[in-house]
C-alpha positions in Angstrom: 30.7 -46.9 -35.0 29.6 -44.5 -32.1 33.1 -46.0 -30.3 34.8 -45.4 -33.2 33.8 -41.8 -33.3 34.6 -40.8 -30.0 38.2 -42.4 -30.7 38.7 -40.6 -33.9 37.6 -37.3 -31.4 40.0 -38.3 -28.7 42.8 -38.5 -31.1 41.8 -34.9 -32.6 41.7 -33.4 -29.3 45.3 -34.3 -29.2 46.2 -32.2 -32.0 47.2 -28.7 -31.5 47.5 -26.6 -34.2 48.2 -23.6 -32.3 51.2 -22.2 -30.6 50.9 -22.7 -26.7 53.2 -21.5 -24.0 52.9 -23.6 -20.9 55.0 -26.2 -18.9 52.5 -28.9 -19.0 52.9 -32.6 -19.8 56.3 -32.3 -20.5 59.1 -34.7 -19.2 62.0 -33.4 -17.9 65.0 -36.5 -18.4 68.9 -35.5 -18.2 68.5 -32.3 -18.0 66.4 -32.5 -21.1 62.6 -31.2 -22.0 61.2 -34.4 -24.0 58.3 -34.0 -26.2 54.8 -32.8 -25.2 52.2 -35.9 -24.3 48.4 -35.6 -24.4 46.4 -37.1 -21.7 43.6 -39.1 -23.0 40.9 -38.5 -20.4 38.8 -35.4 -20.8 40.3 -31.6 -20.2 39.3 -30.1 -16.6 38.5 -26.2 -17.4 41.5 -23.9 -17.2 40.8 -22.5 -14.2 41.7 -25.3 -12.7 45.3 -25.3 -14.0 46.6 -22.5 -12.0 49.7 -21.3 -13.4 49.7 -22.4 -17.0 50.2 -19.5 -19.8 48.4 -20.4 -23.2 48.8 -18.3 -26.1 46.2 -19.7 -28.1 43.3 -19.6 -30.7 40.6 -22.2 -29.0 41.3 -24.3 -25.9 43.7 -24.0 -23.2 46.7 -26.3 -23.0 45.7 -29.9 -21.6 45.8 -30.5 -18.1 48.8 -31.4 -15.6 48.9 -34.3 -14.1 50.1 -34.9 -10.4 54.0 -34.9 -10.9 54.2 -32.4 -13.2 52.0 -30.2 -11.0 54.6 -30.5 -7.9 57.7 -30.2 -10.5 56.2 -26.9 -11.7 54.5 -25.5 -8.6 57.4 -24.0 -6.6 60.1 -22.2 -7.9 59.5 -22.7 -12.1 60.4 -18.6 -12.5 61.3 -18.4 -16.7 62.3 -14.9 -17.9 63.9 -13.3 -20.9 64.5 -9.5 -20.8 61.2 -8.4 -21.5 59.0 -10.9 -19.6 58.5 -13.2 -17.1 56.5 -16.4 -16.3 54.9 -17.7 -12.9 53.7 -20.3 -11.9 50.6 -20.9 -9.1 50.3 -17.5 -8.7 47.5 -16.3 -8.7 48.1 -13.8 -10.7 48.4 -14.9 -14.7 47.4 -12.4 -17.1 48.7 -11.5 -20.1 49.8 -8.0 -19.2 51.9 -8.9 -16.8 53.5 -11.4 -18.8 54.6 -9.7 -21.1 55.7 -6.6 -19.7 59.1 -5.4 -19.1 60.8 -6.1 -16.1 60.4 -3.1 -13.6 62.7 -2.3 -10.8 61.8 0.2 -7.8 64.5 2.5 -6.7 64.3 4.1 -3.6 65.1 7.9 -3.7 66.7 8.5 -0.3 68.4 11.6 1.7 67.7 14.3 4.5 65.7 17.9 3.3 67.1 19.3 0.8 69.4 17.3 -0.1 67.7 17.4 -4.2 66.1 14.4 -4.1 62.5 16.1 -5.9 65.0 18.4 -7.8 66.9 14.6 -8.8 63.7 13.3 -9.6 61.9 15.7 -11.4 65.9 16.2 -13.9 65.4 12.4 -14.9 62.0 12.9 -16.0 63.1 15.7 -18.1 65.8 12.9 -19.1 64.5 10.1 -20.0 61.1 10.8 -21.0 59.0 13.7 -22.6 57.8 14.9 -19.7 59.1 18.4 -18.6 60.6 18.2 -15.1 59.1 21.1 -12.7 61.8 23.9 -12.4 63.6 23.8 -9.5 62.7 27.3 -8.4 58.7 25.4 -8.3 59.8 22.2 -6.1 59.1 22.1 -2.3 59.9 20.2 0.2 58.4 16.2 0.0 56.1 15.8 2.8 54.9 12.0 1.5 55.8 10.3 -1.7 56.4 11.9 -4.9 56.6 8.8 -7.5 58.3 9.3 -10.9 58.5 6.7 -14.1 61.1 6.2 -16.9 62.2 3.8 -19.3 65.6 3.7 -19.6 68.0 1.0 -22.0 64.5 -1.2 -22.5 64.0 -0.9 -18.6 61.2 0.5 -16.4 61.8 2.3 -13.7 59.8 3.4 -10.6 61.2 5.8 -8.2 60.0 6.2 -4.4 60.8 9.9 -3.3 60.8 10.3 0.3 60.6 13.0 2.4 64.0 13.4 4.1 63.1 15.9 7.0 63.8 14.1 10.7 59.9 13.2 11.7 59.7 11.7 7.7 62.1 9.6 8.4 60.2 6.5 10.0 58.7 6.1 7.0 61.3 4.9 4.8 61.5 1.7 6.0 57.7 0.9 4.9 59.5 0.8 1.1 62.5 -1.3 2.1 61.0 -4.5 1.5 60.1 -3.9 -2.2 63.0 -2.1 -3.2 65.6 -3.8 -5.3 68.2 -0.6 -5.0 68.5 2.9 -3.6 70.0 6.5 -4.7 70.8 7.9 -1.5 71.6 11.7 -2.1 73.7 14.1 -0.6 74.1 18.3 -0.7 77.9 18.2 -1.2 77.9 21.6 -0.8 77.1 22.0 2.7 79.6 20.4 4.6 77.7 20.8 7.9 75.4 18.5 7.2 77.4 15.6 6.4 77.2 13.8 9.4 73.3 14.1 9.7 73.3 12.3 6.2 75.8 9.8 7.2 73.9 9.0 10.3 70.4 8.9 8.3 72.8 6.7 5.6 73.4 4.4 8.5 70.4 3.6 9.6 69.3 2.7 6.1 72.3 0.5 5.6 72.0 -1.5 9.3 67.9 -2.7 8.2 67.6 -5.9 7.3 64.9 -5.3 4.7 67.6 -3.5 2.3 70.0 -6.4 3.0 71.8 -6.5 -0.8 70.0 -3.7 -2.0 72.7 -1.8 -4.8 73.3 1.9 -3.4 74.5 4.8 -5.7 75.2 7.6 -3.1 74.9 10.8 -5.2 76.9 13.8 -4.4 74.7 16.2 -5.5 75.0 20.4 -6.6 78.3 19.9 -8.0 77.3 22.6 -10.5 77.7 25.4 -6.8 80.9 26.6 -5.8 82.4 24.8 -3.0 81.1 21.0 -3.8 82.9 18.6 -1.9 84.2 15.9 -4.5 82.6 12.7 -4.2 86.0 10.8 -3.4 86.2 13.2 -0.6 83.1 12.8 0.2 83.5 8.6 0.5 86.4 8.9 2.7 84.4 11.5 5.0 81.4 9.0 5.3 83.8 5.9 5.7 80.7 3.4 6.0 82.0 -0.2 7.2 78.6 -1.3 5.8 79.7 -0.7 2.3 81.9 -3.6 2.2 78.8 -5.6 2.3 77.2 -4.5 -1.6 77.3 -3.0 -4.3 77.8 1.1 -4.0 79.0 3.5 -6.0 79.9 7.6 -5.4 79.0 9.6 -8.5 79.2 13.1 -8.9 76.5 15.2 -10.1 74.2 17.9 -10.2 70.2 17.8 -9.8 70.4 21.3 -11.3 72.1 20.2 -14.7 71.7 17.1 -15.1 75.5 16.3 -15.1 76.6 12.8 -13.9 72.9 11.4 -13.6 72.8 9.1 -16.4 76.1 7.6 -15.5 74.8 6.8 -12.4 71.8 5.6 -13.4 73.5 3.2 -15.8 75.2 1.8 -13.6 72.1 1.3 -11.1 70.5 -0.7 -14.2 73.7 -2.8 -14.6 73.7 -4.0 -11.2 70.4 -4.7 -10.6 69.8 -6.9 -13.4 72.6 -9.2 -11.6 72.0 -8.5 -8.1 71.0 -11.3 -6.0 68.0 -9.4 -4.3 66.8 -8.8 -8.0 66.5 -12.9 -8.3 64.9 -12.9 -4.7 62.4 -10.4 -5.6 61.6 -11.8 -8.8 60.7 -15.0 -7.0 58.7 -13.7 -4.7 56.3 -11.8 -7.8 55.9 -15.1 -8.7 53.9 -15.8 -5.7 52.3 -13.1 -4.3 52.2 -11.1 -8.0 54.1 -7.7 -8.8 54.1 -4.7 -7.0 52.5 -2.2 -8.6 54.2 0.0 -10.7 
């Protein structure tokens, strides 16, 4: 009787009456997920089964055995628009699971140029934050970090200080970047080649390599703006061939052409190959922080 009682409790175990989200003891045949089977022997605690997710209301998903571990452990990355799923991370709460998919943009150009004035506009913009008057910015001596949500989509912008002993500094952001806004005053012409020569330099590192870049032509709204088709064919990068870019015209001041730009930024990223790499590499060393 006392056999037939642990049976009856081995077979109840099996039973899950619960809705769990995990890759675990599932076969993959053909291309095909077959059905979920229960080990019989007795469940390890979760903590030993790095990597699974279990939305649950009791007990964690069983455990995986050997071949399932090493089918699941390197590169399973799932994600819909608004979440994503790791395995062997590290990393596994719920927060981050379920939060929506953040890119960091890179805010980029020599002093005073607009980058805080660009900055503090798409606050006012896309959030209920009032942006500080230009007339109250000065010049970025660090970081200044600003946060939106635009079309279901966080975004976290690194302002840099563009003046030329700031400069060495960008490149600690590269790596986690997945595009950059590279700003330019297009209404003083005799600073174009400093900003194409700072533009180079940020195009040649290897850290950016496939990194989107919307090059802004900024204070359109003042008298004497250079176009941004005449400003492309003044800059003439050679590196531009190698990603996606766009010129967009606009002004810090107003507001005009930002959101154009930005939509594009968010329509490129989602499909850029360095947003895949990136993703990938969250999934083992955990998100950057946002």
């Amino acid at each position: 009787m006392e056999s037939a009682g642990r049976k009856r409790n081995s077979e109840s175990r099996g039973k899950f009456d619960r809705v769990t989200v995990a890759v675990a003891n599932s076969e993959v045949t053909r291309g095909h997920v077959g059905s979920t089977r229960h080990r019989s022997e007795p469940r390890r605690p979760f903590a030993q089964e790095k990597g699974l997710w279990s939305l649950s209301a009791g007990h964690p998903p069983p455990p995986l055995n050997k071949s399932h571990r090493q089918a699941t452990r390197a590169s399973i990355s799932f994600r819909s628009q608004d979440f994503r799923w790791k395995t062997e991370s590290g990393h596994n709460d719920y927060e981050y699971l379920f939060s929506k998919t953040a890119f960091h943009v890179l805010i980029l150009g020599i002093d005073k140029a607009g980058k805080t004035t660009l900055l503090e506009k798409l606050k006012a913009l896309y959030s209920n934050l009032e942006g500080l008057p230009p007339d109250r910015i000065v010049p970025t001596v660090g970081l200044n970090i600003g946060r939106i949500e635009a079309s279901n989509t966080k975004l976290v912008f690194w302002d840099l200080g563009g003046q030329i002993g700031l400069r060495t500094i960008w490149e600690k952001y590269y790596e986690e970047a997945h595009a950059v806004i590279y700003v330019i005053d297009a209404a003083c012409p005799s600073r174009f080649e400093d900003s194409k020569s700072a533009l180079e330099k940020v195009l040649r590192h290897p850290d950016l390599r496939g990194a989107p870049l919307l090059i802004l032509a900024n204070k359109q709204d003042l008298a004497g703006a250079v176009p941004a088709e005449e400003l492309a064919r003044y800059l003439d990068l050679k590196e531009l061939d190698k990603r996606l870019y766009m010129f967009e015209p606009v002004s810090a001041y107003d507001g005009s052409g930002i959101k154009d730009g930005i939509e594009w930024l968010l329509e490129v990223m989602e499909r850029s190959k360095r947003t895949e790499m990136l993703r990938v590499r969250a999934a083992v060393t955990g998100p950057v922080p946002a």
